[in-house]
C-alpha positions as CSV (number, residue, x, y, z in Angstrom):
1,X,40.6,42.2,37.5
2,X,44.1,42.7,38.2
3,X,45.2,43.9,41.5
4,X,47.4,46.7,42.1
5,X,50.8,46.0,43.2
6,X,51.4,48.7,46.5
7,X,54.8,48.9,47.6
8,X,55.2,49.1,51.3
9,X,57.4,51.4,53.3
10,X,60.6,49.4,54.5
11,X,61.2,48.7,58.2
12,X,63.2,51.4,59.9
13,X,66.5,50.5,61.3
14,X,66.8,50.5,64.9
15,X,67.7,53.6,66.5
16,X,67.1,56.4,63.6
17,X,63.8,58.5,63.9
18,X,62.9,58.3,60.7
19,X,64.3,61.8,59.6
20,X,67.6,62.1,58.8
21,X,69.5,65.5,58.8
22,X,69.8,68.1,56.2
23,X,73.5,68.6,55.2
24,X,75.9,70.8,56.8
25,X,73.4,71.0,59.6
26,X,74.5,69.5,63.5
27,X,72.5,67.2,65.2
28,X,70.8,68.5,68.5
29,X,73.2,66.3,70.5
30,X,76.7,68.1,68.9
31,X,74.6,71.4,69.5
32,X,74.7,70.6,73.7
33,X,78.2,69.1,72.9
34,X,79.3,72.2,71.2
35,X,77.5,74.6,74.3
36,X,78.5,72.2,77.2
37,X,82.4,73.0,75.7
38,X,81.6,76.4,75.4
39,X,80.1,76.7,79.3
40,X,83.7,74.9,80.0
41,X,86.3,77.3,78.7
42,X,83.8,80.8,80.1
43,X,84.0,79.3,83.2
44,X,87.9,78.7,83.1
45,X,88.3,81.9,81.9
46,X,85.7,83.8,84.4
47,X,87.6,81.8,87.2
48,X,90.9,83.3,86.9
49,X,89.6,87.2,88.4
50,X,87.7,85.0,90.4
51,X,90.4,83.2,92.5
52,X,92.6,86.1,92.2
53,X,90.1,88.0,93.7
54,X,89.5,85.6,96.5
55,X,93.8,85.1,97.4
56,X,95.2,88.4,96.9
57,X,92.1,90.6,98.4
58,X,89.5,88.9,100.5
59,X,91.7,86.5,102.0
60,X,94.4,89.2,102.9
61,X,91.0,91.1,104.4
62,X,90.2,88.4,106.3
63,X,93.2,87.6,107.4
64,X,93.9,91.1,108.3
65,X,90.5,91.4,110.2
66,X,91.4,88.5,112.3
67,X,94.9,89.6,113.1
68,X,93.9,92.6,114.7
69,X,92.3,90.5,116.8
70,X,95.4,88.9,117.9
71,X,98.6,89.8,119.9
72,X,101.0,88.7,117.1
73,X,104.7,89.1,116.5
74,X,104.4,88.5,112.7
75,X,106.7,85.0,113.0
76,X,105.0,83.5,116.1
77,X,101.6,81.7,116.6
78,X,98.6,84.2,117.1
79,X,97.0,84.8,120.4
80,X,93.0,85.9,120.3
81,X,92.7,88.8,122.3
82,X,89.1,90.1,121.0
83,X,88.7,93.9,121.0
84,X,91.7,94.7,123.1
85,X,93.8,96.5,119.8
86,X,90.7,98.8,119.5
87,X,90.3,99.5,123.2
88,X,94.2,100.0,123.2
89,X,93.6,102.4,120.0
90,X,91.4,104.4,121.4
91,X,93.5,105.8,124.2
92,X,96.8,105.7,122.2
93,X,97.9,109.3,122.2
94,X,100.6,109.0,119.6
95,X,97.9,107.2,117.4
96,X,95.8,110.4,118.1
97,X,98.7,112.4,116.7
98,X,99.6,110.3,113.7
99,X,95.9,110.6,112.9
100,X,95.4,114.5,113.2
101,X,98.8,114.8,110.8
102,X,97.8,112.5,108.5
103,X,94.7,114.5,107.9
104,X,96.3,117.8,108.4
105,X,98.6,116.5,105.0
106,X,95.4,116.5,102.9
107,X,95.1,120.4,103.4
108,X,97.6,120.2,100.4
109,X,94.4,119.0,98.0
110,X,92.9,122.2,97.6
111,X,95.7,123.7,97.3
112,X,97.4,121.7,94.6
113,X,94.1,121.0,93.0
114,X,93.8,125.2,92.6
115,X,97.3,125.5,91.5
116,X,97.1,122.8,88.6
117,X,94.2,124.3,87.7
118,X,95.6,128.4,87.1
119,X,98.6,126.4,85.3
120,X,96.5,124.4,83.1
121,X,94.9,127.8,81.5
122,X,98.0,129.3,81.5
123,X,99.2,126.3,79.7
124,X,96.6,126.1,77.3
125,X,96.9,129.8,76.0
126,X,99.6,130.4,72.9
127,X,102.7,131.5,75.0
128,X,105.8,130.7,73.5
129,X,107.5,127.9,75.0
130,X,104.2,126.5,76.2
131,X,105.4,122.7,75.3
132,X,108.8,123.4,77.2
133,X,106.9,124.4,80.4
134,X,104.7,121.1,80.4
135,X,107.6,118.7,80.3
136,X,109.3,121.0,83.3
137,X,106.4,120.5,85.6
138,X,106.1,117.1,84.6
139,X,109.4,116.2,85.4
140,X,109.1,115.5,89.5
141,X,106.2,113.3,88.8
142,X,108.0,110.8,87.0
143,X,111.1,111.8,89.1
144,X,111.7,108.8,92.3
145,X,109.9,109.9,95.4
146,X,112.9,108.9,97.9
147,X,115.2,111.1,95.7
148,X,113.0,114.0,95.9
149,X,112.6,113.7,99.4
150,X,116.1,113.4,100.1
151,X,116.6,116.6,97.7
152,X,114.0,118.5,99.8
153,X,115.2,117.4,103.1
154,X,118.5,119.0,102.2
155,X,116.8,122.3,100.9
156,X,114.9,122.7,104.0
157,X,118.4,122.3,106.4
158,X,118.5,125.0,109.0
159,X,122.2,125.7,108.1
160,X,122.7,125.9,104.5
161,X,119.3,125.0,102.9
162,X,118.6,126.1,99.5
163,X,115.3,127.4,100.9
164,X,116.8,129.5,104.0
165,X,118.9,130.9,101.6
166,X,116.5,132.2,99.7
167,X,114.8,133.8,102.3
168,X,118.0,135.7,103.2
169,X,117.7,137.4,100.4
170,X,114.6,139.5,101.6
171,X,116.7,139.7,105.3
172,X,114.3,136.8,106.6
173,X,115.9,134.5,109.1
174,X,114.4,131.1,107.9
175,X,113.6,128.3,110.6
176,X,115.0,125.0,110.7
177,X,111.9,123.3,109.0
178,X,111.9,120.0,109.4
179,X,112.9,120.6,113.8
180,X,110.4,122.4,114.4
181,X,106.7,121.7,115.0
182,X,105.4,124.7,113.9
183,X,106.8,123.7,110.5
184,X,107.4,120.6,109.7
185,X,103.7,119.8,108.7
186,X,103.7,122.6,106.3
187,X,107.5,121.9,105.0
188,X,106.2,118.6,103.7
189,X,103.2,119.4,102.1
190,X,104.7,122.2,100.3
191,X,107.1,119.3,99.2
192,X,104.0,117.2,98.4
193,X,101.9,119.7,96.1
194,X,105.4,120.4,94.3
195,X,105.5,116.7,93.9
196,X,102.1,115.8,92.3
197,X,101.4,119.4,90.6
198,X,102.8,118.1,86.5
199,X,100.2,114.9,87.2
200,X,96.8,117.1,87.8
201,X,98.5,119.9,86.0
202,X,98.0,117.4,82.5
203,X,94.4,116.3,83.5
204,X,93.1,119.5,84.1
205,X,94.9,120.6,80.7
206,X,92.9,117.6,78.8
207,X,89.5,118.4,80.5
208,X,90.3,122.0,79.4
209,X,91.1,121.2,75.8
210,X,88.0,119.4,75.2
211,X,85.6,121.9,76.2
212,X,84.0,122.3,72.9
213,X,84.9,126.1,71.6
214,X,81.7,126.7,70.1
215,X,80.5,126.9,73.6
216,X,83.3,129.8,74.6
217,X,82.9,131.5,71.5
218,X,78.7,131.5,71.9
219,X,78.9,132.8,75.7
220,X,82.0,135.3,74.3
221,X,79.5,136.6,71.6
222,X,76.7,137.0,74.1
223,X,78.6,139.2,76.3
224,X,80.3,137.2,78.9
225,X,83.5,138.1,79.9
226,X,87.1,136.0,81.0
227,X,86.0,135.0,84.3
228,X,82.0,134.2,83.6
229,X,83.0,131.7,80.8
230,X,85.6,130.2,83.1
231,X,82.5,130.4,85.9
232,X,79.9,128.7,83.7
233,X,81.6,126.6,81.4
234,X,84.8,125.4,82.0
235,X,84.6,124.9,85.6
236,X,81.5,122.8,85.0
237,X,83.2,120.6,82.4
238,X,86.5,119.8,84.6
239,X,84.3,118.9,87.0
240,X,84.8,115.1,86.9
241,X,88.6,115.4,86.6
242,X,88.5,117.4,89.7
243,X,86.5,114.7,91.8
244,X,88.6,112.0,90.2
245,X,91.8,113.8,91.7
246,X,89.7,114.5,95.2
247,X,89.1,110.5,95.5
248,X,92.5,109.4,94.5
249,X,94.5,112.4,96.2
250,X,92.7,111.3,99.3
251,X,93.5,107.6,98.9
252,X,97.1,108.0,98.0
253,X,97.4,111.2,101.2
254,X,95.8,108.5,103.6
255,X,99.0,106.4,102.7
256,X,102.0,109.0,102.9
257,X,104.9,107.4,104.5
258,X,108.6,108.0,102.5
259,X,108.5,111.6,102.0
260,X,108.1,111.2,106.4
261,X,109.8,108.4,106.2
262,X,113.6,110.1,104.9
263,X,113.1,113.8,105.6
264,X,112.1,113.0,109.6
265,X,112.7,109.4,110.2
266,X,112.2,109.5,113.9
267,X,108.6,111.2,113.1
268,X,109.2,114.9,114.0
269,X,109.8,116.9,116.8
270,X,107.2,115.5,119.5
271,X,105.7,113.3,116.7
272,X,104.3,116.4,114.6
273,X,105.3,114.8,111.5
274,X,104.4,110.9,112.2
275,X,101.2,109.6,109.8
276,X,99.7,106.7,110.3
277,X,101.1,104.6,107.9
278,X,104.5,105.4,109.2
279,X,103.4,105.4,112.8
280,X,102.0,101.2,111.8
281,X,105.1,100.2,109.9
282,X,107.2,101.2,113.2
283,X,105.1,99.0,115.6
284,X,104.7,95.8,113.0
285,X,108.3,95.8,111.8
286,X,110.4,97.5,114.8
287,X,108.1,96.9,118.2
288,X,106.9,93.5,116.2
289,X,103.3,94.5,117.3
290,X,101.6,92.8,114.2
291,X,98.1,92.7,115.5
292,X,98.2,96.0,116.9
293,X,99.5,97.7,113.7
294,X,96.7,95.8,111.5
295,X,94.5,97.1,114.0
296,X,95.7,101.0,112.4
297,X,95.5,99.6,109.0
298,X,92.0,98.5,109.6
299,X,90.8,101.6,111.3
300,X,92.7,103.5,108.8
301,X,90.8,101.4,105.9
302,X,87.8,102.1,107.1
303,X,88.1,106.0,107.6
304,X,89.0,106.4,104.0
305,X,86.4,103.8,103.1
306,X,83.9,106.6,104.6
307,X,85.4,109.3,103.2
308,X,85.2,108.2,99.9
309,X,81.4,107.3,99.9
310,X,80.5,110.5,101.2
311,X,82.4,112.3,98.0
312,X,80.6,110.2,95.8
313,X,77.4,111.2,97.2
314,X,78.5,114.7,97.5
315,X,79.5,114.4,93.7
316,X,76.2,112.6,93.0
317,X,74.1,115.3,94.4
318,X,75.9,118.5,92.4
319,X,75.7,116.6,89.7
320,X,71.8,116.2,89.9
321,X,71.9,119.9,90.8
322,X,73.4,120.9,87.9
323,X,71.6,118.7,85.7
């Protein structure tokens, strides 16, 4: 019988597995190649927040925490004092005072906030002119603060202000507001709701505008009047813009300094006008007490720190109440 020729397998060469693989697909090892590249290049590109992050804000913090600290001139080498800037703080009457105006500033915030508000319905009804009127009041918020503050300061001069002037019109003998405690405060915030009315004035008239009018028109046909739709639907919708402008009208009041900077450079009449901002760049950069004025900055920091989380929480909670 004839045998049967088999024909055997040929050796594999060394290093293949046997399998080779199919075209146009990779190979597990340019797979990890290809991710090993990828994990490079994210973590370039996740690194550059990340170090910014670390010089330009937690290192200033840190440094800033430790320089209060210190007693420090700004040039010379630091001297570790512990707590002493706090203790000093605490029984720093013109501090005290800086503190109570810079406060006293923010009873603008309701004020302007109530303001912006009645002009953003005016603003949104068919008046003629209507487009004219925005650009007016948004003119002093693009306008340069230190111009408007020296504008103001001249309109509130005792002599021949614009704003004495005014008032002798109507026989009223105006004060000389920016001498005189009892108005000085008030002078400036006047100045500062004028200031920053065109900016909430525009949010609240985009909050307004995108209250959906089937909603009016529904509540109208049901009976409700001018003031219960306002009540019950358009206050609830501006809601977010008005804690936006709470939050960052807090923030940027916590920080006033040119507008008390120009109009009374030497803070006031018996410091009535000083903030704290103004009240720290006068020790760091004319007294040269660094440490001390960082101790302010920190203190201040941490005030509106505070404030801030108790309006989200306050925010947080009407909102679950209305919900």
């Amino acid at each position: 019988m004839a045998r049967t020729a088999t024909v055997e397998n040929p050796p594999e060469a060394p290093g293949t597995t046997g399998t080779s693989p199919a075209p146009g697909t990779r190979s597990k090892r340019d797979i990890l190649r290809l991710h090993r590249t990828e994990h490079r290049w994210a973590a370039i590109f996740v690194a550059a927040p990340v170090v910014g992050y670390l010089l330009f804000t937690l290192y200033p913090i840190g440094f800033a925490v430790y320089a209060s600290l210190t007693s420090w001139n700004g040039l010379g080498p630091m001297r570790f004092i512990g707590l002493e800037n706090y203790v000093d703080l605490l029984a720093d009457e013109y501090f005290h005072k800086a503190l109570f105006n810079t406060f006293f500033y923010m009873i603008g915030i309701p004020i302007g906030l109530f303001l912006s508000l009645l002009l953003a319905l005016a603003l949104n009804r068919k008046i003629p002119g209507r487009t004219a009127f925005r650009t007016i009041y948004y003119v002093p918020v693009i306008s340069s603060l230190a111009a408007i503050a020296i504008v103001w300061q001249f309109a509130y001069n005792g002599d021949f202000g614009l704003v004495n002037q005014v008032l002798a019109w109507f026989g009223i003998e105006g004060p000389d507001w920016l001498q005189n405690t009892a108005t000085v405060k008030p002078a400036i915030i006047i100045m500062a709701i004028w200031k920053g009315l065109g900016y909430s004035t525009l949010l609240y008239l985009a909050a307004i505008q995108s209250v959906p009018a089937s909603l009016l028109e529904a509540a109208a046909l049901d009976g409700a009047n001018a003031f219960q739709r306002f009540r019950s639907i358009i206050l609830p919708m501006v809601r977010p813009v008005t804690f936006f402008l709470v939050v960052t009208n807090v923030i940027a009041g916590s920080q006033i300094f040119t507008e008390i900077n120009i109009m009374t450079p030497t803070g006031g009449p018996e410091f009535s006008s000083a903030s704290v901002v103004w009240y720290i760049v006068r020790k760091a950069f004319k007294y040269q007490q660094m440490g001390y004025a960082t101790a302010m900055s920190i203190v201040l920091g941490i005030l509106v720190l505070v404030i801030t989380v108790i309006q989200f929480r306050l925010n947080r909670r009407n909102s679950f109440a209305i919900d």
